[in-house]
C-alpha positions in Angstrom: 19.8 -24.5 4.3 18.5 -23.5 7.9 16.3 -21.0 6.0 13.8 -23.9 4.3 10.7 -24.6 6.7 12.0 -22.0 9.1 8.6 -19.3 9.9 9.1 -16.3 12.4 6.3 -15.8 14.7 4.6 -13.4 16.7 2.9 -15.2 19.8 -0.6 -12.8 21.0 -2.9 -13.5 24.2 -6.5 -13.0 24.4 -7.7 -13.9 27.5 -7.4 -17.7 26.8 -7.1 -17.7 23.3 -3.9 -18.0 21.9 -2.6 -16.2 18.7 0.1 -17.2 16.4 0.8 -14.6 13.6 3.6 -15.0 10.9 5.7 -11.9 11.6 7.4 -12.0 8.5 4.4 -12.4 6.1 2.6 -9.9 7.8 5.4 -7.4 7.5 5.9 -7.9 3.6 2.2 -7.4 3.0 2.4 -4.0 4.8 5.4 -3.2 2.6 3.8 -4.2 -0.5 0.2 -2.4 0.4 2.8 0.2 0.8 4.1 0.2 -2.4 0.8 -0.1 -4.0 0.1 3.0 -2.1 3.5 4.6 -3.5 2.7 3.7 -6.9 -0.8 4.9 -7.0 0.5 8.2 -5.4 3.6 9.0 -8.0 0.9 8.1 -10.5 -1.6 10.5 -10.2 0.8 13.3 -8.7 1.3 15.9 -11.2 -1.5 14.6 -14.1 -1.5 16.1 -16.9 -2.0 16.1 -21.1 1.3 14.8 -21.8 1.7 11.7 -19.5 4.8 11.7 -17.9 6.5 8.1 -17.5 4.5 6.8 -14.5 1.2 8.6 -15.4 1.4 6.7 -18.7 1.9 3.3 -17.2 -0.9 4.2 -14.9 -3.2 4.8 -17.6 -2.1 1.9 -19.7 -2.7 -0.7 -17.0 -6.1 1.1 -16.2 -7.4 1.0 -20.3 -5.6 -2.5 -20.5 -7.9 -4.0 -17.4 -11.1 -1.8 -18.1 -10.7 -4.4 -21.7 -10.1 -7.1 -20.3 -13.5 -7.4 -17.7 -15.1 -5.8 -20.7 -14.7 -8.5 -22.2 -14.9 -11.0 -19.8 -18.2 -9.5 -17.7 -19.6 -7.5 -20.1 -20.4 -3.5 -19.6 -22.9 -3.6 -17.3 -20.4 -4.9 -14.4 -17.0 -3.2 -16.3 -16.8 -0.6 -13.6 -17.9 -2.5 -10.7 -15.3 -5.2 -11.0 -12.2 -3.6 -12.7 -11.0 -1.7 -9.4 -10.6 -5.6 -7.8 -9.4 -7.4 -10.9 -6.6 -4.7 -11.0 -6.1 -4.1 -7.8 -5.5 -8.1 -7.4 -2.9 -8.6 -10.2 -1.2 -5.3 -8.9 -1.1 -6.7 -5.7 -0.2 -10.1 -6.4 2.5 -9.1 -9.0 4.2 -6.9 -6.0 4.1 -9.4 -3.5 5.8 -12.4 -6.4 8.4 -9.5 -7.4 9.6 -8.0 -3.5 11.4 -11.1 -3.1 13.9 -10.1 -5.4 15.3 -7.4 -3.2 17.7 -8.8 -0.9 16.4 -9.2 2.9 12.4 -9.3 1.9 10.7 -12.2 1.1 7.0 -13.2 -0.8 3.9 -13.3 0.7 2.5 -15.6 -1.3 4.9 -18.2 -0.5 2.5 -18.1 2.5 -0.4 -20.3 2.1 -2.5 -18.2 4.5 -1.9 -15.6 1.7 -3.0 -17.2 -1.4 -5.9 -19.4 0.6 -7.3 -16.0 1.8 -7.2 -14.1 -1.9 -8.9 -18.1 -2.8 -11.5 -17.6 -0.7 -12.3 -14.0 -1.3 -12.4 -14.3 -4.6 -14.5 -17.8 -3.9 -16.9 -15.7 -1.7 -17.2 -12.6 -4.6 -18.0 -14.9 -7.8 -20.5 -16.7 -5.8 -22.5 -13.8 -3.6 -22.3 -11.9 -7.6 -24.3 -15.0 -8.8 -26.8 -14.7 -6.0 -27.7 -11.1 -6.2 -28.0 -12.0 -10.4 -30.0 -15.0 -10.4 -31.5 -14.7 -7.2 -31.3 -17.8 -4.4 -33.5 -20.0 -6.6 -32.2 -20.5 -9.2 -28.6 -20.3 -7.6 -28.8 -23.1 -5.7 -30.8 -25.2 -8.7 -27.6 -25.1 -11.0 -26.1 -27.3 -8.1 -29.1 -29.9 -9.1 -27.9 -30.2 -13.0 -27.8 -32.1 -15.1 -29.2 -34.6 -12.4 -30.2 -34.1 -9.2 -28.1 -36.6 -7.6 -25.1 -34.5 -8.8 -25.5 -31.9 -6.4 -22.4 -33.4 -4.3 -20.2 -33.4 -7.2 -20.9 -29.9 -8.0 -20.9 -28.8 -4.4 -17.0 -30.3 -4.6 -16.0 -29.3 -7.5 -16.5 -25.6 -6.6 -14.5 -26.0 -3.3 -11.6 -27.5 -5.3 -11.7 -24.0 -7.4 -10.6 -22.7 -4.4 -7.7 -25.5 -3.2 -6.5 -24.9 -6.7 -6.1 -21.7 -7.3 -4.6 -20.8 -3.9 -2.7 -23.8 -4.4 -0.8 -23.5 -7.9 0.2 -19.6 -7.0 2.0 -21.1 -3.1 3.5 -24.1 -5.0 5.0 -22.1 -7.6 6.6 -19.2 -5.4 7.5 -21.4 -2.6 8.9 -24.2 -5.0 10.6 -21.1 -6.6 12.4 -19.9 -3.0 13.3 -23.6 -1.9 15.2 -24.1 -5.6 17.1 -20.8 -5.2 18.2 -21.7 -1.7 19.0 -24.7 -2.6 21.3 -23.1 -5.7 22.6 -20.9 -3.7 24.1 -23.2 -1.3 25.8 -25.5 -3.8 27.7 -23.0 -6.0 28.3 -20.5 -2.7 26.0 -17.7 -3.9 27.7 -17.0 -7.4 27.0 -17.3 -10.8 23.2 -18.8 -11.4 21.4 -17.4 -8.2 21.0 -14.0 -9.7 19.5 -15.8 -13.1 17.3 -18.1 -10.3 16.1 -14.6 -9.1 15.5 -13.1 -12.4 13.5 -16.5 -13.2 11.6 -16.7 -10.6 10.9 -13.5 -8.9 10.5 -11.5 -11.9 8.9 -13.8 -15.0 7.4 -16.9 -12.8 6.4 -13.9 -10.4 4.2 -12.7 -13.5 3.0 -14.9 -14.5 1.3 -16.6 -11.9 0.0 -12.9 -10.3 -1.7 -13.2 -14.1 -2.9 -16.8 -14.0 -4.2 -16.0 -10.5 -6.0 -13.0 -11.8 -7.8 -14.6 -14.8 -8.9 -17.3 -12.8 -11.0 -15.1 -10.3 -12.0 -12.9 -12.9 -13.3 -16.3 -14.8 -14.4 -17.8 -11.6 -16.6 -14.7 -11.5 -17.8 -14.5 -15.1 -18.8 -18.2 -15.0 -21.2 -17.6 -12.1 -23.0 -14.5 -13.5 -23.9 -16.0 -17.0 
């Protein structure tokens, strides 16, 4: 049970300032850019007519995301914001699923993680509506449907952020604690491989998903 709440660290000095660096998030998101970088590589190695196995996956989650901003953004931004939106999910779903294998562990059951993908997307949707409706008019949809609403709406755009970030480190950590937990009452047999199946692979997609849908409406909502 040692594992819960325990966080390796790497300890840096500049100058005075002091810097405190998870060592093992880090790590695993180097070895999931890393397999990001694998997958695009195996993908595109080789194209041709007939798709071979990966090449066809490739393509299918390429047409299936190209749809799915399409839709959401319309065509004007289709091919500005698909390489992010897919990126994102492919991203996120490899970081929920690496915890399977024995020894690694998620990143996003980091909240430094999910709070930074929060904020960038935060940061995207919102500079997106400023270059489309120009400051002006930006900052009067803050002002409606009353004026005095302005702090309500101000609020209620942070808490985007808090709960998207949120919901996808609550779900993969709560995830991790309830396997350990498992684990350590029937000694590591029977259900923790069903735990890991649960959790890693279909709770794993799901939320990379939810999380993805979100930013992507996040991003519509402030362009229309």
């Amino acid at each position: 049970m040692e594992e819960i709440g325990k966080v390796s660290q790497w300890v840096f000095h500049l100058g005075d300032t002091r810097l405190v660096v998870n060592s093992e998030t880090l790590l695993m998101t180097w070895v999931v850019m890393a397999l990001v970088l694998a997958f695009g590589w195996i993908a595109t190695r080789g194209r041709g007519m007939v798709p071979g196995p990966w090449q066809n996956l490739a393509e299918l989650l390429v047409q299936w995301f190209k749809e799915l901003v399409r839709d959401a953004l319309g065509e004007a931004y289709e091919k500005r914001y698909f390489p992010l939106i897919c990126a994102l999910f492919i991203f996120l779903l490899l970081c929920n699923w690496v915890g399977v294998i024995p020894g690694l562990s998620e990143p996003t059951k980091d909240i430094n993680t999910t709070l930074g993908l929060g904020i960038m997307g935060f940061f995207i949707a919102h500079g997106t509506a400023i270059k489309v409706k120009g400051v002006k008019q930006y900052l009067k949809e803050y002002f409606r449907p009353i004026f005095f609403m302005m702090p309500l709406n101000v609020v209620g755009e942070l808490a985007k952020v808090i709960s998207i970030s949120f919901r996808l480190f609550g779900n993969i950590m709560g995830g991790s604690i309830i396997i350990i937990v498992v684990s350590h009452l029937v000694y590591g047999l029977v259900l923790p491989p069903f735990l890991y199946a649960f959790f890693g692979l279909f709770v794993g997609t799901v939320q990379a998903f939810v999380f993805m849908m979100l930013t992507l409406v996040y991003i519509s909502v402030q362009i229309r």
